[in-house]
C-alpha positions in Angstrom: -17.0 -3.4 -10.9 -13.8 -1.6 -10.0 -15.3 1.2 -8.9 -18.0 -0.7 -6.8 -14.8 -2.5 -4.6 -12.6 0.5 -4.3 -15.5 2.6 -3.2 -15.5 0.6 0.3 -11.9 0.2 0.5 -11.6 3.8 0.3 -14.0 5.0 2.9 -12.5 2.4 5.0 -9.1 3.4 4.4 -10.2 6.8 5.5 -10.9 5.7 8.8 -7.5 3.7 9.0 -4.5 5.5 10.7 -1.0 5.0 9.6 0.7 1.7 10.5 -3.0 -0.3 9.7 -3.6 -2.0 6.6 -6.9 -3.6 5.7 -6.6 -6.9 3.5 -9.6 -8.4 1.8 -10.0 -12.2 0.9 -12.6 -12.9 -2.4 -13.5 -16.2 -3.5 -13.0 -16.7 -7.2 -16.2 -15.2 -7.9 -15.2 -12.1 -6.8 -17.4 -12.1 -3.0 -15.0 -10.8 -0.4 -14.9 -14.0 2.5 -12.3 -12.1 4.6 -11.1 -8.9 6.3 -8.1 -8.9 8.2 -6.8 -5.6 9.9 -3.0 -5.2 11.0 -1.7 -3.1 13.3 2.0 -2.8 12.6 4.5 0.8 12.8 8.5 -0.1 13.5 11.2 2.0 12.7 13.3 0.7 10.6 15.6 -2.0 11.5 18.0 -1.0 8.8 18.6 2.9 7.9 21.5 2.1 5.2 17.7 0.7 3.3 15.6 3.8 4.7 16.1 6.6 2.7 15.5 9.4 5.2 17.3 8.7 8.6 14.1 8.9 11.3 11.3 8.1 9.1 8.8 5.4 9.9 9.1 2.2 7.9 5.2 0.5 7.5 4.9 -3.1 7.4 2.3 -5.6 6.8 1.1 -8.8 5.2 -0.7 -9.7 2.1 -1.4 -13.8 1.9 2.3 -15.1 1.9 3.6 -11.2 1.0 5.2 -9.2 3.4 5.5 -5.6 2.6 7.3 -2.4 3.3 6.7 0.8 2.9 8.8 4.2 3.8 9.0 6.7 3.8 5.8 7.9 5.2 5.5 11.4 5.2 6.5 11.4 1.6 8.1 14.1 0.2 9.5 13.0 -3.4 9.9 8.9 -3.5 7.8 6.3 -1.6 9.4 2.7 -1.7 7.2 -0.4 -1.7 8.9 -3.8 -1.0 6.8 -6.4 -1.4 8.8 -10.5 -0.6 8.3 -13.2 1.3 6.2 -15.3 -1.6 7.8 -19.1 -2.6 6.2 -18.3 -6.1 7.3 -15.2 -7.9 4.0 -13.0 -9.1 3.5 -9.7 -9.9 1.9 -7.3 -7.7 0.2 -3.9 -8.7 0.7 -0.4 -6.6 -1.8 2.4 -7.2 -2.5 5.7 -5.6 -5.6 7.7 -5.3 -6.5 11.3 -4.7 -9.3 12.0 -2.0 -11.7 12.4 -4.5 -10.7 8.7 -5.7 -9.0 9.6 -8.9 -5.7 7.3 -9.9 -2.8 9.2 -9.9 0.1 6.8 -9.9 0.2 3.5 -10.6 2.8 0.7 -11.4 1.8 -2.6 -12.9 4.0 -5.9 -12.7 5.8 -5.2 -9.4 7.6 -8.1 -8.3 9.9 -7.1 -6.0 10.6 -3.5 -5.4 8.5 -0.2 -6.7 9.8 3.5 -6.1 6.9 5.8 -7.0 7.4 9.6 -7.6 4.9 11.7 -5.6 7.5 15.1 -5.7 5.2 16.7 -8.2 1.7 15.7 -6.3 0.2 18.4 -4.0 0.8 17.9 -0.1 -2.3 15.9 1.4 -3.5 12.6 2.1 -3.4 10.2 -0.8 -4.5 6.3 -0.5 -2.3 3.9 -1.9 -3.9 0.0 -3.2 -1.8 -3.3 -3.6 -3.0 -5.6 -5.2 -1.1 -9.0 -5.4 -3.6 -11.8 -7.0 -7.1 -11.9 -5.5 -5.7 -9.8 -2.7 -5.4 -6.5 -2.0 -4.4 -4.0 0.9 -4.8 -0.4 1.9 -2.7 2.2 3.4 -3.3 6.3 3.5 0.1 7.8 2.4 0.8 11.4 3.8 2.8 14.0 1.4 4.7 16.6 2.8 
């Protein structure tokens, strides 16, 4: 079942430039009801919070979530912020290969996740969060 929903996620993904993210609404029997595409790439408001003066900061929404993401290009540490929800809940951030193969992942996020891609080769990689029924895509470049 896994494999059947990230299958489309990921060929949709590939197709998604940076500052999109996809997000996908199931029901509780696991049919997907909604798509929602969002177009958003700022520079960050903040660089005291951005690691790498001049990189872009990605933002987007998932349900009541709002997340960031910087720095993309990657080199060594990608941040993911995810706030914004009234009820605290644990998200999950994963990241894929081309071929679809996991090859980071952090469960129980709540609030902030810093994920070590140094030792990953340079390339295009697909990153998942999940936050409840939802979940959102974003292609993640390393340097």
């Amino acid at each position: 079942m896994k494999v059947m929903l990230f299958l489309p996620a990921m060929l949709l993904a590939g197709s998604i430039c940076l500052g999109q993210s996809v997000t996908f609404d199931y029901d509780d029997s696991g049919n997907r009801t909604q798509r929602t595409i969002t177009l958003k790439s700022t520079t960050s408001p903040d660089k005291q919070n951005d690691p790498q003066e001049g990189q872009e900061l990605f933002s987007g929404e998932l349900g009541t979530f709002d997340i960031l993401i910087y720095p993309n290009p990657v080199r060594n540490e990608l941040i993911v912020e995810i706030s914004g929800s009234e009820e605290p809940s644990a998200a999950s951030v994963h990241v894929f290969d081309q071929k679809g193969r996991l090859v980071r992942s952090e469960e129980n996020v709540t609030e902030t996740a810093i994920l070590y891609l140094g030792d990953l080769m340079p390339g295009n990689y697909f990153m998942v969060i999940r936050c409840g029924n939802r979940s959102a895509s974003w292609k993640i470049i390393k340097e």
